[in-house]
C-alpha positions as CSV (number, residue, x, y, z in Angstrom):
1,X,53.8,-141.8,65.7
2,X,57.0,-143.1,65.0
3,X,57.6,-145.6,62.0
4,X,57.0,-149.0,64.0
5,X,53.8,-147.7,65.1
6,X,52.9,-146.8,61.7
7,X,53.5,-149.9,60.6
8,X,52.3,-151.8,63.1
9,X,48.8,-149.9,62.3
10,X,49.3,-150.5,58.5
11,X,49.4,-154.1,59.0
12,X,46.3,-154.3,61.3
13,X,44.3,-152.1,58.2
14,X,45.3,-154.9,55.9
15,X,44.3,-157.9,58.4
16,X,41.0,-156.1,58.5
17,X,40.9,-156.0,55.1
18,X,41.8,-159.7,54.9
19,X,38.9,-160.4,57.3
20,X,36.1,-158.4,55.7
21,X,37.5,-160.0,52.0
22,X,37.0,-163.7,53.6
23,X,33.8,-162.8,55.3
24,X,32.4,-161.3,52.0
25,X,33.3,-164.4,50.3
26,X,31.2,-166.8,52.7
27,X,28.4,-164.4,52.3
28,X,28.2,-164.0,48.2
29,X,30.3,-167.5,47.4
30,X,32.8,-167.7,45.1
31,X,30.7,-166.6,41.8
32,X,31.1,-163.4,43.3
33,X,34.0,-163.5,45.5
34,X,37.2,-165.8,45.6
35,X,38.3,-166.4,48.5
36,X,41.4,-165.0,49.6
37,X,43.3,-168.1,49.6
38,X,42.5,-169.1,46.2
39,X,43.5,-165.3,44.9
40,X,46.9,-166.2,47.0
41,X,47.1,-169.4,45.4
42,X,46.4,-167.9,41.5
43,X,48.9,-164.9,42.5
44,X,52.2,-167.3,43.4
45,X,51.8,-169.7,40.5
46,X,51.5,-166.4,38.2
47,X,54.9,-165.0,39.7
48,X,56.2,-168.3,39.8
49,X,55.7,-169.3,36.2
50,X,57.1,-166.3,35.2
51,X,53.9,-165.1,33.7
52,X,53.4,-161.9,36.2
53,X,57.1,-160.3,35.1
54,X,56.9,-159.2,31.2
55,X,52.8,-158.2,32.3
56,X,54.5,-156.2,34.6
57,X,57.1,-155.0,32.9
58,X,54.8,-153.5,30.4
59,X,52.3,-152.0,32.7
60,X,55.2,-150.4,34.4
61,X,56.6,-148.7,31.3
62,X,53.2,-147.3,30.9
63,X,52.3,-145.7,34.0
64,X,55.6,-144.9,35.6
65,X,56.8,-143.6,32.0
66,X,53.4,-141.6,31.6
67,X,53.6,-140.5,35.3
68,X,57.5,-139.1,34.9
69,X,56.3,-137.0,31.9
70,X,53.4,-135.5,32.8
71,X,54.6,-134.6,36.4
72,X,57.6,-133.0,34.8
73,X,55.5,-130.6,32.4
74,X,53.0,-130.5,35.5
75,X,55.2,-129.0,37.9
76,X,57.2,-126.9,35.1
77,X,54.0,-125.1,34.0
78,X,52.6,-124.8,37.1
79,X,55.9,-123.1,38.7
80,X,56.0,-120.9,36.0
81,X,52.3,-120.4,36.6
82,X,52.4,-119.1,40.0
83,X,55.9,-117.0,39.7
84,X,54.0,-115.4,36.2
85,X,50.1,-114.6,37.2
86,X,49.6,-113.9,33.4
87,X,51.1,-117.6,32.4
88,X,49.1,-119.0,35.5
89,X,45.8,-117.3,34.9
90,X,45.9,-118.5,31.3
91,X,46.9,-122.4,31.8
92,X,44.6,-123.0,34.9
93,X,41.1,-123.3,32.8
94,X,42.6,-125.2,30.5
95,X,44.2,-127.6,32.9
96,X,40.6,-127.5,34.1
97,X,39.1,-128.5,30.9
98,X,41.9,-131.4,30.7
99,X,40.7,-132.4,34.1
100,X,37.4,-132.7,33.3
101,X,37.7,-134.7,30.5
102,X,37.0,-138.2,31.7
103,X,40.0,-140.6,31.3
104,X,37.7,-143.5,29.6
105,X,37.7,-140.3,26.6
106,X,41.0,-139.9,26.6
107,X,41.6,-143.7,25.9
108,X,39.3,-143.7,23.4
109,X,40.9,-140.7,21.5
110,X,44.7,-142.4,22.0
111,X,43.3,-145.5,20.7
112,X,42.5,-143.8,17.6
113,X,45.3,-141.5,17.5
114,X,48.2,-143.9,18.6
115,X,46.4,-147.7,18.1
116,X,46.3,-150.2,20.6
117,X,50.2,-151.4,20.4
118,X,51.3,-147.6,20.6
119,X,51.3,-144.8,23.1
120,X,47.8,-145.1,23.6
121,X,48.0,-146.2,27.6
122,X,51.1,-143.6,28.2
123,X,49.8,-140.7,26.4
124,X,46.2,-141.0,28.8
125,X,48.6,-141.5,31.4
126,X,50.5,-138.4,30.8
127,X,47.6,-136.2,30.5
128,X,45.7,-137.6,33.4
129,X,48.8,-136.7,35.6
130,X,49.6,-133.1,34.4
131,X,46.5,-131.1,35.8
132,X,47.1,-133.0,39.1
133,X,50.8,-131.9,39.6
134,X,50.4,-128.5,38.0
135,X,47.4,-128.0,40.7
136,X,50.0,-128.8,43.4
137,X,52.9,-126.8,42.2
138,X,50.9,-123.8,41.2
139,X,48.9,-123.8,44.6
140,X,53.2,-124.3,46.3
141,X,54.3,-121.4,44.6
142,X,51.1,-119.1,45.4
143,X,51.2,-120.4,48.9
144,X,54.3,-118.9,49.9
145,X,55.1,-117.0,52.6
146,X,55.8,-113.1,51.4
147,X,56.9,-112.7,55.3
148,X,59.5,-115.3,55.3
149,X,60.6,-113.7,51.4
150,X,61.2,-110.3,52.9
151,X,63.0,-111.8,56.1
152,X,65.5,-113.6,53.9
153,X,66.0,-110.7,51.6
154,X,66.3,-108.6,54.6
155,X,69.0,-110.8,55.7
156,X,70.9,-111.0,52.8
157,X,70.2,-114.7,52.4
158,X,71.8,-116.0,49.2
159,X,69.5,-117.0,46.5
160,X,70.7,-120.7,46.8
161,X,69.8,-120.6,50.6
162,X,66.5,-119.1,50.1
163,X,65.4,-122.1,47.4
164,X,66.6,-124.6,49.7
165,X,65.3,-123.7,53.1
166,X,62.4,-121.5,51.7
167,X,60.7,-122.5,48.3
168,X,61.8,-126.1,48.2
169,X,59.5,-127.0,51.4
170,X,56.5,-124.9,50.7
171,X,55.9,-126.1,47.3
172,X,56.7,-130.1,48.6
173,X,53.9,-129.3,51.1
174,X,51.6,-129.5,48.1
175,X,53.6,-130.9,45.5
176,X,54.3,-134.1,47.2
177,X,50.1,-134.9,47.8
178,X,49.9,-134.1,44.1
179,X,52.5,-136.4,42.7
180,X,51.4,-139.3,44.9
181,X,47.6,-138.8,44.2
182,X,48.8,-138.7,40.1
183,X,50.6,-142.1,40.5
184,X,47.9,-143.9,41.7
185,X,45.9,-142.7,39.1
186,X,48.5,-143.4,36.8
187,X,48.3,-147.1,37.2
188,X,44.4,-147.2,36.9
189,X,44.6,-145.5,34.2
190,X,47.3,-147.3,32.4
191,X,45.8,-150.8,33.6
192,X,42.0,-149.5,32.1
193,X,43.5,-148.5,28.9
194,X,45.2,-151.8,28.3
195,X,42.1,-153.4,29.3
196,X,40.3,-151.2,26.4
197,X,43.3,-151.5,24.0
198,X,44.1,-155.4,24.2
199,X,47.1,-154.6,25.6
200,X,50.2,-157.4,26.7
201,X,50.3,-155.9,30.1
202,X,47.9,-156.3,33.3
203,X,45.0,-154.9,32.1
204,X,45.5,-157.2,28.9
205,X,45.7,-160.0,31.4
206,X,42.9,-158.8,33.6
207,X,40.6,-158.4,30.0
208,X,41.9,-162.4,29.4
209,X,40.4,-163.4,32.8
210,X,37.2,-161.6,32.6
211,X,36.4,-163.7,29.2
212,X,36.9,-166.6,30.9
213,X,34.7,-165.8,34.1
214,X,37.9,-166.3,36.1
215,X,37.4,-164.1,39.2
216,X,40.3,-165.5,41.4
217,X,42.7,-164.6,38.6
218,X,41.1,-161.3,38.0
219,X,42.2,-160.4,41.2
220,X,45.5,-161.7,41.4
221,X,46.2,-159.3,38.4
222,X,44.5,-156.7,40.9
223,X,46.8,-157.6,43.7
224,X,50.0,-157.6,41.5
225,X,49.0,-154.0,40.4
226,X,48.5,-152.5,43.6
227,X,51.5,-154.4,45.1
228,X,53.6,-152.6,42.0
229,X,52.3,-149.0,43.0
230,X,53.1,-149.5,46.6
231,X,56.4,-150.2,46.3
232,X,57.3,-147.6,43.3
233,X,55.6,-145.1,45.8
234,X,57.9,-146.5,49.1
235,X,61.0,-146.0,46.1
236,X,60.1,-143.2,43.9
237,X,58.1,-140.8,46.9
238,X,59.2,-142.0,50.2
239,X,62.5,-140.9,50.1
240,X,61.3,-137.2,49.0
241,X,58.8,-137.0,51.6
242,X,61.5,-138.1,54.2
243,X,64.1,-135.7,53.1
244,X,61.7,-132.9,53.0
245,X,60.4,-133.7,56.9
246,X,64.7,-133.1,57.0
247,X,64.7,-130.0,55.3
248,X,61.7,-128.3,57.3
């Protein structure tokens, strides 16, 4: 499917959504669903005003900041994981345990550790990212092909060569999943521990709304959020997946 189709396709999935938002909205009413029109109207007088850009700002700082850190100690361990089994068979459980630990806990325990104006929504961010990415890079590194090893060796490929054309794309083949997966939990995360913490960003915004029974600018905020982590995905993970289609 070639990218016009793709997003040809896209934009039909979001007129559907569009559809089944405005139908839901005639069925419940507005109590429990603005209309789509309203949200619209809420989201261009919030980017208008000027009130949507420091929210955003702020929001961004804390995921994207929490995302680049713990997807950099992700993928470091869990390269150095699967090349050591010793080093990998002692970090897996406890990436495990971190995994397990639901995020709601870890915002709790930042909150008490850092305060709500701290690194309270970065930190939660950074440890909800790392077992995610390590998972990918560690399952990229075991999931290599010994054959394709012992053909370059064999060959006298240089050790340059054999990262580029030979390491590089297996581990994106499961890296990449990993680190897209951990920013979109990245901004849920950062948005839910702002919305816990009183933070100045979204979810402080999206805590302000709810007090005030205001569900059309609840979901503006929503929209805004999701809008942000589509286009740091298109800029931060589009480009990597479309050089490594290149490279394989």
């Amino acid at each position: 499917m070639n990218a016009a189709a793709r997003l040809a396709w896209g934009a039909a999935g979001l007129a559907g959504l569009a559809v089944a938002w405005e139908a839901g909205h005639r069925a419940l009413g507005p109590l429990v669903l603005p209309a789509p029109a309203e949200t619209a109207a809420t989201l261009t007088t919030l980017i208008l005003s000027g009130k949507a850009g420091p929210a955003l700002a702020v929001t961004a700082a804390d995921a994207l900041g929490g995302w680049l850190a713990g997807a950099m100690l992700g993928a470091a361990l869990g390269i150095a994981g699967g090349l050591l089994p010793p080093l990998g068979a002692a970090l897996r459980p406890v990436t495990i345990v971190i995994l397990g630990v639901p995020p709601i806990a870890w915002v709790v325990l930042a909150l008490l550790w850092f305060g709500p104006a701290g690194l309270s929504a970065g930190f939660t961010v950074l440890v909800t990212v790392l077992p995610i990415v390590f998972a990918g890079a560690f399952q990229g590194i075991l999931a290599r092909d010994p054959a394709l090893g012992e053909m370059a060796r064999a060959f006298g490929a240089p050790p340059l060569l054999k990262l580029r054309a030979l390491i590089v794309p297996q581990l994106l083949d499961h890296l990449l999943p990993a680190l897209a997966t951990a920013l979109a939990f990245a901004w849920k995360v950062a948005v839910m521990a702002e919305v816990l913490g009183g933070g100045t960003g979204i979810g402080g915004e999206i805590a302000t709304a709810r007090a005030h029974l205001d569900l059309a600018m609840t979901l503006a905020w929503v929209m805004l959020a999701v809008a942000l982590l589509l286009a740091c995905d298109a800029a931060l993970l589009s480009p990597v997946r479309r050089r490594a289609r290149g490279v394989a």
